[in-house]
Structures are given as structure tokens and as C-alpha cells.
N, C-alpha and C positions, 0 to 999 in steps of 0.2 A: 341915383347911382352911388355905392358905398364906394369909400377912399379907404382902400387895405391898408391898415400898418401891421408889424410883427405886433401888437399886442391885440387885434381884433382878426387877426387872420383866421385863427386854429373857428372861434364862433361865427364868422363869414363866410367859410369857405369847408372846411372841414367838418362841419355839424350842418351845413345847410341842405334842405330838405331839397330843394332843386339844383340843376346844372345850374355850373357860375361859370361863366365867361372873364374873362380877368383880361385888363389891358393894359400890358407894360408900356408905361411912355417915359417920355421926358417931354418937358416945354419947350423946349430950344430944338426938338426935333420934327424939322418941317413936315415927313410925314405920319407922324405922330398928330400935330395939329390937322392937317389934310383928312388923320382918320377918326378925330375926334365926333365931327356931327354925324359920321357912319355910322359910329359908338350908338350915339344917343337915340338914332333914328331906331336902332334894330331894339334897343331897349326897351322903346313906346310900342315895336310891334310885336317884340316876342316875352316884353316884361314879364307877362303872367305862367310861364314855362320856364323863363331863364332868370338868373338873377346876376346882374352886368355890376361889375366893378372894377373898377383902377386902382394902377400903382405906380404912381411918381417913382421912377427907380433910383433918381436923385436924390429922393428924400429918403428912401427904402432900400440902399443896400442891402440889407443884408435878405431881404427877400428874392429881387436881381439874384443875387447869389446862389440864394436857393434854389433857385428855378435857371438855375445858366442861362440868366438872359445876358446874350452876347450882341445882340442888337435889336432897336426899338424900332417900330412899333413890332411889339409879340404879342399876339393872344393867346390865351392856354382857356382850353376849356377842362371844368371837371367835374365830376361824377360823384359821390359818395367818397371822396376825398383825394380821390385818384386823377391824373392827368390822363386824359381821352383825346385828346388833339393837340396841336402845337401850328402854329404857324408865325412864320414874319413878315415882315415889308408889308406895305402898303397892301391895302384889298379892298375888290368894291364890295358895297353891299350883298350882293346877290351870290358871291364869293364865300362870304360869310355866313348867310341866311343858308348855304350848302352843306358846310359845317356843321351848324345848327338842326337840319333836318337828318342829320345823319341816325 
């Protein structure tokens, strides 16, 4: 799982040949942690189609910013450099894997 900063983002996300999944957290937020092994789980099973990354939005303002995350956990998914989805709060797996098959 790649860890987004503003200076690897535009080669992670914006040049990347598959969908990337992006997960806004922070550490201090409970369900943030809660959806961390969701994260991981779906990464082992859709790895080879999706490319799963985070972003500490604590460390990463000004990405937050970018993307008006107004509350964690958000996933965005995107496409050829474009945002295709959005979602917040907590989700189960199968929630996501829906997303995902979209």
C-alpha cells in the first residue's frame, strides 16, 4: 500500500495505469482504524485491478485540502486522473467491493 504525499502524488495517482482507491485517515480516528484491515483486506483481493493508497491527512494537508476532506475516513476513487466516487464514514467490506465493481 503506497503512502500519498504532495510530492508523489501527480506519479501515484494521476499517471497510474489502474484505478487507485485512496484512503483519507488520520490515527486518532477510531473509525479510520476500524477501517484500516477493510483497507488491506480488499487490497489482497482486488490488488491486481486496483492500486490502494493512503493519506494521513494530518501529515498531508494540503492534499485534505485538495480533495475537501471534511471528515475521515473518505475514500475517493480514480480513474485516469479523475475522481469516480467519493464516499465517508465507516463501510463494510462488501460496501466497498460495490464501489469497486462499479
Amino acid at each position: 500500500m503506497t503512502e500519498l504525499t504532495k510530492g508523489n502524488f501527480s506519479a501515484e495517482v494521476e499517471l497510474a495505469e489502474q484505478p487507485v482507491l485512496i484512503d483519507f485517515f488520520a490515527h486518532r480516528c477510531r473509525p479510520c482504524q476500524m477501517m484500516a484491515p477493510v483497507f488491506e483486506e480488499l487490497e489482497r483481493e482486488y490488488g491486481r485491478s486496483y492500486k490502494f493508497c493512503k493519506v494521513d491527512t494530518d501529515a498531508q494537508e494540503g492534499l485534505a485540502q485538495q480533495f475537501d476532506i471534511l471528515s475521515v475516513p473518505t475514500l475517493v476513487l480514480m480513474r485516469e486522473g479523475e475522481i469516480r466516487h467519493r464516499i465517508s464514514g465507516y463501510r463494510s467490506k462488501d460496501d466497498i467491493a460495490k464501489i469497486l465493481s462499479l
